[in-house]
C-alpha positions as CSV (number, residue, x, y, z in Angstrom):
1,X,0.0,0.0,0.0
2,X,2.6,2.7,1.0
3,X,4.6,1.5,-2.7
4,X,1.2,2.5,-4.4
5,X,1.1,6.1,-2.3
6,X,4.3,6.7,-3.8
7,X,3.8,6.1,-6.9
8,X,1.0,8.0,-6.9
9,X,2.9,11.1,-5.2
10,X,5.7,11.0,-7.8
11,X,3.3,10.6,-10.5
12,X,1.4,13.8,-8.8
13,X,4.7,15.4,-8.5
14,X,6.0,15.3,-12.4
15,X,2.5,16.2,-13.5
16,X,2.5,19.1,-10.7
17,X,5.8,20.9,-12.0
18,X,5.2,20.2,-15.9
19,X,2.0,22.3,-15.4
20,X,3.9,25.3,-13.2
21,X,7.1,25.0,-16.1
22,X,4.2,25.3,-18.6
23,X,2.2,27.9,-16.5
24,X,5.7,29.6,-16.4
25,X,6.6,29.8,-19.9
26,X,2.7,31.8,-20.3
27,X,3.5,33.9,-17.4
28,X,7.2,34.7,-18.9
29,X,5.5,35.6,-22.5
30,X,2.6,37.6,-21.0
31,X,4.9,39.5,-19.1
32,X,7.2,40.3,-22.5
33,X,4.1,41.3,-24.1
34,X,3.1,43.8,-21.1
35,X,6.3,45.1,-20.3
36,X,7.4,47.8,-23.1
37,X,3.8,49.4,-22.5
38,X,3.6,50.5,-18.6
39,X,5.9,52.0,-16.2
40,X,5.1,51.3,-12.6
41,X,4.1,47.6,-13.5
42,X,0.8,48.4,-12.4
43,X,-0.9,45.6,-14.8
44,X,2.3,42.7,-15.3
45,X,2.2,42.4,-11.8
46,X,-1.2,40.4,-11.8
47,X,-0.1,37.8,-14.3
48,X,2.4,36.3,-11.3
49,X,-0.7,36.8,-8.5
50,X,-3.0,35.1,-11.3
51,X,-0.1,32.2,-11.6
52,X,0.2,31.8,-7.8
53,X,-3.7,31.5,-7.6
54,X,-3.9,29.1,-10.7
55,X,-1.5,26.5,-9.1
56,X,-3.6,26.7,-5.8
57,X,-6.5,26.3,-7.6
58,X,-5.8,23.3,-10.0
59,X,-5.5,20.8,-6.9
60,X,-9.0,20.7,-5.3
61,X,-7.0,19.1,-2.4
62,X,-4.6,22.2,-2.3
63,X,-6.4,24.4,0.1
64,X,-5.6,28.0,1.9
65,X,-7.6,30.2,3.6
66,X,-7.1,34.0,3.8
67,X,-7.4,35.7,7.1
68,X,-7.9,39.5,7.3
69,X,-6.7,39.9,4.0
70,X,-8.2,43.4,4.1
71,X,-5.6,44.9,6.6
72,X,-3.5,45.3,3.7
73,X,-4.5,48.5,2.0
74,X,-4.1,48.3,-1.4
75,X,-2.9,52.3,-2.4
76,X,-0.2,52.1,0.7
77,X,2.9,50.8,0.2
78,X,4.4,48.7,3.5
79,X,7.6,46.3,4.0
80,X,5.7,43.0,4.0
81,X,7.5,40.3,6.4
82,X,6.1,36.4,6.2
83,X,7.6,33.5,7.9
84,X,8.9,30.7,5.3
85,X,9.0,27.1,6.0
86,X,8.3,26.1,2.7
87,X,8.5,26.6,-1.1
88,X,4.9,26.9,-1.1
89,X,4.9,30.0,0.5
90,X,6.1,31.6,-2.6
91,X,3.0,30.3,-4.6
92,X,0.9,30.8,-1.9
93,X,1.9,34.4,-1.1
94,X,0.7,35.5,-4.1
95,X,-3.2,34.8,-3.3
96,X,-2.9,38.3,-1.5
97,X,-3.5,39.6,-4.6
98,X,-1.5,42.8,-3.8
99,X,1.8,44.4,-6.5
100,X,4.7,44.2,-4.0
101,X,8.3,43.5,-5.1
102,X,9.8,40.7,-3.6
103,X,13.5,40.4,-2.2
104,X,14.6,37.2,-3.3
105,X,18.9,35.6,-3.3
106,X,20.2,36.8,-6.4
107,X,20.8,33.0,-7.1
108,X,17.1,32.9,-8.2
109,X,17.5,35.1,-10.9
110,X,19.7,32.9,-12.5
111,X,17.3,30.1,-13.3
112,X,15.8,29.9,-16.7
113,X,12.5,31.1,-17.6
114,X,11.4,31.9,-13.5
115,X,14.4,34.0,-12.6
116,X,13.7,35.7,-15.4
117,X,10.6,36.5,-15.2
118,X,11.4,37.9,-11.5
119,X,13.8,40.2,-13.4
120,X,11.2,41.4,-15.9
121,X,8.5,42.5,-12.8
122,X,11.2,44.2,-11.2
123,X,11.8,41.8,-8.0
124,X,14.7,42.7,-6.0
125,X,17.8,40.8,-5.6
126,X,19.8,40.4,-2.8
127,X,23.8,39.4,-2.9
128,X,24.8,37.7,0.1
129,X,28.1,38.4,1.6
130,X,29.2,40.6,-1.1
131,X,30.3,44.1,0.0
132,X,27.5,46.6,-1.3
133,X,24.8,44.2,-2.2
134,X,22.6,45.5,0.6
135,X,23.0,49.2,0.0
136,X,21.8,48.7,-3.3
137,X,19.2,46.4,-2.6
138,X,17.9,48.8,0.0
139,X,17.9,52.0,-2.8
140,X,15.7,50.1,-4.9
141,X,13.5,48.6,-2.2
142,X,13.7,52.4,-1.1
143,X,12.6,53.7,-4.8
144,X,9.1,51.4,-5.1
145,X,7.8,51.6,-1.6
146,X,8.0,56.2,-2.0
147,X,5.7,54.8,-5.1
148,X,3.3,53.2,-2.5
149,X,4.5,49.7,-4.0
150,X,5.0,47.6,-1.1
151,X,8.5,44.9,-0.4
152,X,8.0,41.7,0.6
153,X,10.9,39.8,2.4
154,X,11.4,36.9,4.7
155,X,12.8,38.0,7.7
156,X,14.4,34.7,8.6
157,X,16.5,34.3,5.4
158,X,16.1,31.1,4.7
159,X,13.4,28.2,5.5
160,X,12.9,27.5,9.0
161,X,11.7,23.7,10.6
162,X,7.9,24.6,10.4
163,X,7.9,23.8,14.2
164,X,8.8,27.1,15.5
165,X,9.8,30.5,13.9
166,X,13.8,31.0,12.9
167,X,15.5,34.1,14.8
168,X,14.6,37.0,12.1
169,X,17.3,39.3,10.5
170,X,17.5,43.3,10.8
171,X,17.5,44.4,7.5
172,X,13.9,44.1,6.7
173,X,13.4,46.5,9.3
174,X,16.2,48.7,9.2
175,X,14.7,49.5,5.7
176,X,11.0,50.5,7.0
177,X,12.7,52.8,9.6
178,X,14.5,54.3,6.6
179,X,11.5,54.6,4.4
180,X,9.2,55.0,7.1
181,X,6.5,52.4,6.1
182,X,4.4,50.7,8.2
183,X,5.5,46.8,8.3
184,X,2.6,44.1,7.9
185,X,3.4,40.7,9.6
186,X,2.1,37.9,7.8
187,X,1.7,34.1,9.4
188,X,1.9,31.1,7.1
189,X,0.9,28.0,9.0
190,X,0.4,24.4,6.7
191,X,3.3,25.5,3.9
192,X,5.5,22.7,4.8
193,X,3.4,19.7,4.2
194,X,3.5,20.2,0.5
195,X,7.5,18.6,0.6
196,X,9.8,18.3,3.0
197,X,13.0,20.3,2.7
198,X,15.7,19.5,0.1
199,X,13.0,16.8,-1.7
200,X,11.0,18.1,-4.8
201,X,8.6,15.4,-4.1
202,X,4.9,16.7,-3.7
203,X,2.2,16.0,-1.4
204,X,-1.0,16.1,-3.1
205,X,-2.5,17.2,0.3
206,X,-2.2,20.8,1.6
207,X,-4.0,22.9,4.2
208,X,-2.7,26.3,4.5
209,X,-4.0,29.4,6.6
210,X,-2.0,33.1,5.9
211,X,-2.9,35.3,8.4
212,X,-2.5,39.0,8.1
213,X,-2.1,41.2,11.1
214,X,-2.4,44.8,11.8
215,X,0.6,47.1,10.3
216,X,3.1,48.3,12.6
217,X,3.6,52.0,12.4
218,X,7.4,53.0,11.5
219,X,6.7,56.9,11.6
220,X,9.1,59.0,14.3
221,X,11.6,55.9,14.9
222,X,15.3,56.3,14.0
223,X,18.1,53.5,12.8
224,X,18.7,52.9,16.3
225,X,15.2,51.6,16.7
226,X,15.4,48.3,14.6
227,X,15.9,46.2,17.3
228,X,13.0,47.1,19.4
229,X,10.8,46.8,16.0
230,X,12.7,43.7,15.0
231,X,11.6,42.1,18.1
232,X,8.0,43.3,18.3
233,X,7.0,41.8,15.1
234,X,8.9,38.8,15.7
235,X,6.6,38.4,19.2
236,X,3.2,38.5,17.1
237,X,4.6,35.9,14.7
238,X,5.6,33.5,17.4
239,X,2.9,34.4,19.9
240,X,0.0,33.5,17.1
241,X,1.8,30.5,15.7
242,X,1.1,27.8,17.9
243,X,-2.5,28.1,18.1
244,X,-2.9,28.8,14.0
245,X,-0.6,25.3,13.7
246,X,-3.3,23.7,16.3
247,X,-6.3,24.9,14.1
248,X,-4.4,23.1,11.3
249,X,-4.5,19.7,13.1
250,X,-6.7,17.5,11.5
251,X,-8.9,17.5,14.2
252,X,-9.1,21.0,14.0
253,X,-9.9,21.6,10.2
254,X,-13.7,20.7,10.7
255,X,-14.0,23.9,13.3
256,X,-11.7,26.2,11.2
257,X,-14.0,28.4,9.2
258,X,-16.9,28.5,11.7
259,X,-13.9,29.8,14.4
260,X,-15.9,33.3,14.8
261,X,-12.1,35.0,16.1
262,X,-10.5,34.3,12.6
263,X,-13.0,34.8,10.0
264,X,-11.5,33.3,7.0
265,X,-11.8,33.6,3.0
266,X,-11.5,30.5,2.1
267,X,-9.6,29.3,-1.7
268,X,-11.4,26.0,-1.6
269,X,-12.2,24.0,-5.2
């Protein structure tokens, strides 16, 4: 029985990411086509929200509910910070259906057809370890969120265990202070059951819940501050992810959406 299961997951797997290389490619020409004709990327920025909600969408098994999706005002521009245990979250973050820029290792750029299609919407890359890299990466973060285009970056740089939050770095922080944006913290509980890390194996069962919590004002703090700030949005994370992993228990799911304290939208088949 468990030799048929995994067939039947790597069989789910290849046919999982021929249809996100296919879904890809599209994205990739779409975005050529848009590109020479706006400025601000006000339109191309929906075709990789459209291809994060189209992968969600084609596995009716694949399910993630929104929670106060609405906090995140659309005309504002804010440093987004999100957790990351798994690949997923990078599909999955796009179901806020908001333009942001991500700040992504510049490594990603690099691979064919997605990297550069993350070039082409103007996503930010970060150098590690090379003298510079973040001074530049902070003027250009700098330059779209004065346009009220918000940055999104995980704060832990790199995927933690899924079991508890990693420590998170400064410099998503640092930069609100310096543009003085608010900074929304955002809760992905679920993401790592799609694979485990270092496998590309899928599971074609997913529960997912992204919780959005209220922005944290950066206006009248100075450099010094980041710590403090740092700190404080790392204590909502951690203090709401215990009980959003326990509503994720199977024996939870049933109660989920009639949970009155987190009204959800759910992106159910």
């Amino acid at each position: 029985m468990r030799f048929l299961r995994n067939i039947g997951k790597f069989i789910f797997t290849v046919a999982m990411w021929i249809f996100i290389a296919l879904l890809t490619t599209l994205l990739l020409l779409l975005i050529l086509l848009l590109i020479p004709f706006e400025k601000d990327q006000r339109l191309s920025h929906r075709i990789p929200n459209f291809w994060g909600y189209l992968i969600c969408k084609v596995n009716p098994l694949w399910k993630v509910n929104l929670i106060d999706l609405d906090l995140i005002d659309k005309n504002q521009g804010f440093v987004i910070v999100a957790n990351h245990t798994s690949f997923a979250d990078i599909i999955c973050l796009h179901l806020l259906q908001r333009h942001f820029k991500w700040v992504a290792k510049d490594s990603l750029f690099r691979i064919p057809v997605i990297g550069w299609v993350m070039s082409l919407v103007s996503y930010i890359p970060l150098e590690r370890n090379r003298h510079g890299s973040i001074k530049s990466t902070f003027k250009e973060a700098t330059k779209w969120l004065r346009k009220d285009i918000s940055v999104l970056i995980f704060p832990e740089g790199t995927r933690s265990s899924g079991s508890t939050l990693g420590k998170f770095k400064n410099g998503a922080f640092k930069l609100a202070i310096e543009a003085q944006k608010p900074i929304i913290p955002v809760l992905i509980v679920g993401s790592d059951q799609i694979n485990e890390k270092g496998s590309w194996l899928l599971s074609p069962r997913m529960n997912v819940t992204i919780r959005v919590f209220e922005p944290v004002p950066t206006e009248g703090l100075i450099p010094a501050d980041f710590a403090q700030l740092r700190d404080s949005v790392h204590g909502v994370l951690a203090e709401n992810y215990a009980e959003l992993r326990d509503k994720e228990s199977p024996s939870a799911q049933s109660s989920l959406e009639g949970d009155t304290s987190l009204p959800a939208r759910s992106l159910k088949n």
